[in-house]
N, C-alpha and C positions, 0 to 999 in steps of 0.2 A: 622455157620462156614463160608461162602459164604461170606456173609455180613461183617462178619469181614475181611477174604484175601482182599476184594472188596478195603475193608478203607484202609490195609494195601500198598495195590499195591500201589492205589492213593496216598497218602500221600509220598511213597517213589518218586512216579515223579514229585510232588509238590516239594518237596525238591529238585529234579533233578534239576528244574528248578534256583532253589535261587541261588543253586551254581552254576549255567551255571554263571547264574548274576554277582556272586560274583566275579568268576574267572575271567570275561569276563571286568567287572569293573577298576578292576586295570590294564588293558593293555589300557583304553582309554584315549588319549590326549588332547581330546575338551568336555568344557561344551554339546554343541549339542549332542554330541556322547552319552556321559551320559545321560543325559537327554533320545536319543530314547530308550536307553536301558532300562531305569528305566521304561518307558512306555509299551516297550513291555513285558519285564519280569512282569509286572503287570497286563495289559489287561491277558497274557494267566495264572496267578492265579486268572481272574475272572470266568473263564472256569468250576473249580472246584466247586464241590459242596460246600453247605456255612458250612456243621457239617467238614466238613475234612479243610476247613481253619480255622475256629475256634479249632476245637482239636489243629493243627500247631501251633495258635496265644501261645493257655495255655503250648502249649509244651515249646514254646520259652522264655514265660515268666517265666517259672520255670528253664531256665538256662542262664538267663539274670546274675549271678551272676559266672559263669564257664565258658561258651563256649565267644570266642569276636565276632562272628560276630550273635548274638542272640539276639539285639535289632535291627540291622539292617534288622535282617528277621522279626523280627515284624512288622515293618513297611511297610516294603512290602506285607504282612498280611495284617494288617488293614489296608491298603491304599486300598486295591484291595479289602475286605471285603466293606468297607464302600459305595465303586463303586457299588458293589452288592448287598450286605443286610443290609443295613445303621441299618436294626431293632438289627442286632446283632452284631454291631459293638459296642454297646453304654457300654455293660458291661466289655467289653477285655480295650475300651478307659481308664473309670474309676480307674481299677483295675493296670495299667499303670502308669496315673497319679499319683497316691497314695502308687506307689510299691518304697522305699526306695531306689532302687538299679536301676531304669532304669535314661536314661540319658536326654531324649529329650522330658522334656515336656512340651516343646511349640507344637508338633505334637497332642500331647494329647490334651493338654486343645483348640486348634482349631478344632480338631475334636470333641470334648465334646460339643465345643461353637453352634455346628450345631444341637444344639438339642434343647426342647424348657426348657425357665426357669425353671420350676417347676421344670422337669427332674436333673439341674445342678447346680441350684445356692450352695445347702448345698453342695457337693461335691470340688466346685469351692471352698467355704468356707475352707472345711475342707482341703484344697490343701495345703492354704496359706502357713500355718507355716511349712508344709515340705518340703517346695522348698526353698534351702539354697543356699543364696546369694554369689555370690564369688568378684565381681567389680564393677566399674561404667557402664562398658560395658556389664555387664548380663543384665539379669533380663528380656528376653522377654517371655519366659511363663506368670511370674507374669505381667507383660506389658497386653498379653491378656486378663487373668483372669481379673486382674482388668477393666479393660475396658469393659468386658460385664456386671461384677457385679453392675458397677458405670449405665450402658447405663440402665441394667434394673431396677435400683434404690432400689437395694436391699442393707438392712440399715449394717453397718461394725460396730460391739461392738470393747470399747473400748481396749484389747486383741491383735486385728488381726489388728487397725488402729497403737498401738503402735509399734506391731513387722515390718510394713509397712513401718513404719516411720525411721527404721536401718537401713532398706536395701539400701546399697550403690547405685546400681543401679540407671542413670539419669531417665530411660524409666518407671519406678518405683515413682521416686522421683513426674515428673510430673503431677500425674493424681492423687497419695496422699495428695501433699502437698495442690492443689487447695481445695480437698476434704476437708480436714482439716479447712481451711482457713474461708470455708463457712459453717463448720458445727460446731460450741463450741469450735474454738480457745483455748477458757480459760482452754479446759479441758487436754490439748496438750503444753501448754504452756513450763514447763519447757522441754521436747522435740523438738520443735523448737525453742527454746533457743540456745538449746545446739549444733540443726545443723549450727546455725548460728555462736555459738563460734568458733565451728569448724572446718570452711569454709567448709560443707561437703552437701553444696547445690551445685547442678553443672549448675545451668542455673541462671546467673545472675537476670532477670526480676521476675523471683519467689522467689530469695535470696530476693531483693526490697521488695516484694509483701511482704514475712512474717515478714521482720522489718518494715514497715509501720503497720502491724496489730496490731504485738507486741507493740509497740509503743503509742497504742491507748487502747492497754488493761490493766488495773487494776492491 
């Protein structure tokens, strides 16, 4: 019974604190401002023990769908976890990236990315096709992901390079398209065809790049 009031206290000053943050956020005027704030409100969630910020993290994550400011305390969560106990940051990260309904996972798949391969590539995989594209100017989660999957030369089935290949996104298009280019063109082909009917390459020199390949292909 001890044990539990103990968790119970803590957790309620843990929260004290987010919404100090919270409150205190919306009256600030200057990047700087925010910025100390974000900093201190994090350092003193590193204070706490690591099971009562992880219970917070799962608490927040299961009202990431109800309450608004419930992925913003996540983050504050895992940011200050990952400060502390980076070992048990790695499973709230994952569970994050993968959850249909959180918003920001570019936090995720960076914090993911600090782990070693083994750990993340199938996750990174399986991210892909749930992170739904919306413009030319998205796409920087996928931007990360791919870029460590590419750095560690971990091989993309044909599935996840076609769904790649939609995504409007330029930050996207860049690190695909080259991919593509250098790996069985032919089997991509009507695909980048079709970006290029489309005009729906957004960086001229790689527009070039895949009609000179096309051009050369069968």
């Amino acid at each position: 019974m001890g044990d539990l009031n103990y968790n119970i206290l803590k957790k309620a000053e843990l929260y004290q604190i987010i919404e100090t943050y919270l409150n205190t956020d919306n009256t600030l005027e200057t990047t700087t401002q925010r910025g100390s704030s974000i900093e201190q409100c994090i350092n003193q969630i590193t204070l706490f023990p690591a099971d009562i910020i992880i219970e917070a993290c799962h608490e927040q994550l299961n009202q990431v769908n109800s309450a608004p400011d419930a992925e913003i305390s996540l983050l504050l969560l895992l940011d200050s976890l990952q400060m502390q106990s980076p070992e048990y940051a790695f499973d709230i990260l994952k569970i994050a990236l993968l959850h249909p309904s959180t918003e920001d996972k570019e936090f995720y798949a960076n914090g993911l990315g600090q782990y070693p391969q083994e750990q993340v590539s199938a996750i990174f995989i399986e991210a892909i096709p749930k992170i739904k594209p919306f413009d030319s100017y998205s796409g920087y989660a996928l931007e990360k992901i791919l870029d460590k999957l590419l750095s560690w030369r971990v091989p993309l089935d044909k599935p996840i390079i076609k769904h790649l290949l939609k995504d409007p996104a330029f930050r996207v298009q860049r690190l695909i398209i080259p991919y593509v280019l250098n790996h069985e063109p032919i089997s991509y082909k009507r695909e980048l065809k079709k970006l290029l009917a489309n005009d729906d390459i957004y960086d001229d020199d790689i527009a070039n790049q895949v009609k000179q390949v096309l051009d050369n292909l069968p």
